[in-house]
C-alpha positions in Angstrom: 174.4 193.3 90.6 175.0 196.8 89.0 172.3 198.2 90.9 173.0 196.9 94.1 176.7 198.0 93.2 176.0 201.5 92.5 173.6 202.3 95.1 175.9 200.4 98.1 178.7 203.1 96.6 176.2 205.8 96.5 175.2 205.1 99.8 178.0 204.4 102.0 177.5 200.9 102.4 180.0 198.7 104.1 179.5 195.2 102.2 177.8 195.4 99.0 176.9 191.4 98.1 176.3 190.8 94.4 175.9 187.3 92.2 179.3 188.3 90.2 181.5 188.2 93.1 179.9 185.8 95.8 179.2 186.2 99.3 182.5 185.8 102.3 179.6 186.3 105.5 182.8 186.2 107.6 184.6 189.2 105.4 181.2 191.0 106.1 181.1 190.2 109.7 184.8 191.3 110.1 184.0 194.5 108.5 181.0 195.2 110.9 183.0 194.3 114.3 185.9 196.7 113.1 183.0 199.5 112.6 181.7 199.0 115.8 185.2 199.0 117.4 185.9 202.3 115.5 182.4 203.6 117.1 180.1 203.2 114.6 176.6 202.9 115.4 175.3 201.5 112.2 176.1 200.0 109.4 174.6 198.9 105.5 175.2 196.0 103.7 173.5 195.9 100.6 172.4 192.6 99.0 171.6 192.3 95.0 168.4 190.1 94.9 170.7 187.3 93.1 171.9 186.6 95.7 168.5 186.2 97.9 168.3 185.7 101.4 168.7 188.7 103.5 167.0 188.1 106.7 169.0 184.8 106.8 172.1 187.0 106.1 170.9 189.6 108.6 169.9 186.2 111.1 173.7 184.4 110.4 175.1 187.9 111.1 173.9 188.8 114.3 174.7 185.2 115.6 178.2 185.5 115.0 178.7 189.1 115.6 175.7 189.7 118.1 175.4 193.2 116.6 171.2 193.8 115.7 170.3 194.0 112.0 167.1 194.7 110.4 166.5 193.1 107.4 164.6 195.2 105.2 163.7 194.3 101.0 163.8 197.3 99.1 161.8 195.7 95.8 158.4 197.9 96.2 160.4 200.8 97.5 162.5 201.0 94.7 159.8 200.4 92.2 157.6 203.3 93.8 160.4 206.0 94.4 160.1 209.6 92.6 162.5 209.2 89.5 165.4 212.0 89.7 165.4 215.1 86.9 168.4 212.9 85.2 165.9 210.0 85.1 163.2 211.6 83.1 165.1 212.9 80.7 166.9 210.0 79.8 163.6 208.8 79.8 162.3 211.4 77.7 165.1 210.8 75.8 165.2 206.7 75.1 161.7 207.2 74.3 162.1 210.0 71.5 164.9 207.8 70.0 162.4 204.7 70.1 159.4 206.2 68.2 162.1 208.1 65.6 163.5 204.8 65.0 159.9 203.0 64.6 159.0 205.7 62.3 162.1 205.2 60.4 160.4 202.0 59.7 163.2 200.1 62.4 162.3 197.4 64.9 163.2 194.7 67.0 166.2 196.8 68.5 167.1 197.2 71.9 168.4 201.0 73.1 171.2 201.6 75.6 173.8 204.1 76.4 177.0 203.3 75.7 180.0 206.8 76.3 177.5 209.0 77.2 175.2 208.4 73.4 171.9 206.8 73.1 172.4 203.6 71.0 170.4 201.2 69.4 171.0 197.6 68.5 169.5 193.7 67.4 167.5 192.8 70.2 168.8 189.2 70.1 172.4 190.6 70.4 171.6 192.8 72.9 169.9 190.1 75.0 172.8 187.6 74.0 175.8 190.2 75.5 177.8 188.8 78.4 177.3 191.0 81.4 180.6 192.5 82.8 181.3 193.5 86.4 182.7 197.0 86.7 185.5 195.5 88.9 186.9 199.4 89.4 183.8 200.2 90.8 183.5 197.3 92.9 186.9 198.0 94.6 186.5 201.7 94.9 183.1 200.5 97.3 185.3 197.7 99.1 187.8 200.8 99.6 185.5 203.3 100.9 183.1 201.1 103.1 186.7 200.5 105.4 
């Protein structure tokens, strides 16, 4: 759900749904009649693709709210956008580190950034690491969407 998370607080969104904390459709469905109350025209709810199903969200949604929604997947969007100047460098970047480290006669690692620093490490530890929800982030886009 990090992506979903980040974009939701990048964008303004007013629910952001992700597998790590669950869905509550009637805390999203409160939030959207106080918008409207407060005169908002619109609203975004974003939806991680763990959690699936967002045109029966958007259909559950608007039959207990009877506010519109447009359901829209953002999977061949995403995949197709124009990466950002921060994107290809660190891709620029990642893939310097991955040939220096093949050169250097190193393999099967996995590289990431951890404080800021390219890092590399075991591929089977990498891919065995417990994900963590960034629950300070996740509350910082509860907080703002209100």
């Amino acid at each position: 759900g990090d992506i979903a998370l980040y974009a939701g607080l990048a964008g303004g969104a007013e629910s952001i749904i992700i597998p790590e904390v669950g869905m509550d459709v009637d805390k999203v469905c409160k939030k959207l009649i106080q918008g409207r109350n407060r005169g908002k025209r619109h609203s975004i709810i974003i939806l991680a693709e763990g959690v699936g199903g967002a045109i029966e969200l958007g259909k559950i949604i608007e039959e207990k709210t009877g506010i519109e929604t447009r359901s829209t997947i953002l999977g061949h969007i995403q995949r197709g956008g124009t990466p950002t100047a921060f994107d290809r460098i660190l891709a620029s970047k990642m893939g310097a580190k991955a040939v220096d480290l093949l050169l250097n006669g190193k393999g099967n690692l996995a590289l990431g950034i951890k404080c800021n620093e390219i890092i590399s490490m075991d591929i089977g530890k990498a891919l065995s690491l417990e994900k963590q929800l960034d629950r300070e982030i996740y509350e910082l886009a509860d907080i703002l969407s209100i």
